[in-house]
N, C-alpha and C positions, 0 to 999 in steps of 0.2 A: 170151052164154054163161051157160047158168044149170046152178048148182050142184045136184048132185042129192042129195037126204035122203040120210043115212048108213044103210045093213040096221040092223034093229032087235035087233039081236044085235051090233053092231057095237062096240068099245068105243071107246067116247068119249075118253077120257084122252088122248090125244095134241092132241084137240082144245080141250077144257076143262081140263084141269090144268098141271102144270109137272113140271121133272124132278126127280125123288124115288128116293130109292135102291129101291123096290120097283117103281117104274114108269119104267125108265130113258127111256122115251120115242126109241128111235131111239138112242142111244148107240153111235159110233163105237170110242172109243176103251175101254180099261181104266179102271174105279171108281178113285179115287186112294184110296191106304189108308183114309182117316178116312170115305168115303163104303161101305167093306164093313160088311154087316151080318155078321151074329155066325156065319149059315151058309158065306157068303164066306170070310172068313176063315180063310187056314188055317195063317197062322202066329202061332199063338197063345201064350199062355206057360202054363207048368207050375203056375199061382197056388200051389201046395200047396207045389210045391218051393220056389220063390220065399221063401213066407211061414219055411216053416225054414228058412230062410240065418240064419246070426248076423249076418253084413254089413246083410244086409236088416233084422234088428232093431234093431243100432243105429244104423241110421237114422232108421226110425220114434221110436225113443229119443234119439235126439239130436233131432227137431224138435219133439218133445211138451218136450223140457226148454229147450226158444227159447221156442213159440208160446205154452204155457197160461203162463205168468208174464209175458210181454211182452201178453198178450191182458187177462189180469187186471188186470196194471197200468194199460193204456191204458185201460178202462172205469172201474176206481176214479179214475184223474187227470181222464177226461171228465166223471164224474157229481159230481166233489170240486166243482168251481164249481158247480151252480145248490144243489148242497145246504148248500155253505159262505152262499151267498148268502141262504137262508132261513134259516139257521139261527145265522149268525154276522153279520148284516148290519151292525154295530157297525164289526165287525174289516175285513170287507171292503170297507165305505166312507171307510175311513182312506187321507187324500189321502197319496203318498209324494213327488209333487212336482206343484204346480200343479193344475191338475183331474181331475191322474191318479189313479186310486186302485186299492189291494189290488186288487181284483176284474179292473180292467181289464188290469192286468198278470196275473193267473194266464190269463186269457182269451186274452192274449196267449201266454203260457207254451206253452198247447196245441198251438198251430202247431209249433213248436220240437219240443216232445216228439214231434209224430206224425212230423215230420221224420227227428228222432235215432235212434227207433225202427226208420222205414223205411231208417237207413242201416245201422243195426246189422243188420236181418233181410237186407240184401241182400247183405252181409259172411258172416252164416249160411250164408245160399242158396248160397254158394260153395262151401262145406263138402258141404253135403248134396249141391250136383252131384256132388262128386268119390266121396262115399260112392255115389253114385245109380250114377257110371257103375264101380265096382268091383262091386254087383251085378248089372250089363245083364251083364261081362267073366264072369260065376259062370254067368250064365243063357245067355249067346249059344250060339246055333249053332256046331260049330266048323266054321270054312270051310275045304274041301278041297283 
């Protein structure tokens, strides 16, 4: 049995590609939401309305007053070791027991800290859901 050339008009893509939200390729069923493109899609949200809710602002207000200081700080406390380390190498090789020293222990510290951080922002994140879902409740459809 021999396969015959494809018309040279033919489109290839079912043959040579994969399935892509522009070339569903034979697609039985309905796109799952995150696979519509932007013309798909028809239930879209009001962005403008959205953006003047006051809900929705002190959202964005409440996680700018989490992230940029908890962001700040974890970059000052990451880059405080290698610049204490050049610049205070005295202070930092001071043993506090045995062969341990200063240095070793802030390096140790980081762990901790990124820890503490990420338990405190997950603690946040609880917040912001509950603000997140009081503007989804401003913006939903009302069901009939």
């Amino acid at each position: 049995m021999t396969r015959e050339p494809p018309h040279p008009d033919a489109d290839l893509t079912p043959l040579a590609g994969s399935a892509t939200d522009v070339a569903p390729l034979g697609r039985q069923t309905v796109k799952p939401a995150h696979e519509l493109t932007a013309d798909e899609d028809t239930d879209v949200a009001d962005w403008d309305r959205v953006a003047a809710l006051a809900e929705f602002r002190a959202l964005l207000a409440a996680k700018i007053k989490f992230i940029v200081p908890a962001t700040v700080f974890f970059v000052a406390y990451y880059f405080a070791l290698p610049v204490l380390v050049g610049y205070a190498p005295q202070w930092m090789a001071r043993k506090v027991f045995g062969v341990v020293n200063v240095a070793y222990l802030f390096a140790l510290s980081q762990f901790f800290m990124a820890w503490i951080l990420a338990l405190l922002y997950v603690r946040a994140a609880g917040r912001f859901d509950a603000m997140a879902r009081a503007v989804l409740a401003r913006v939903a459809p009302k069901k009939r």
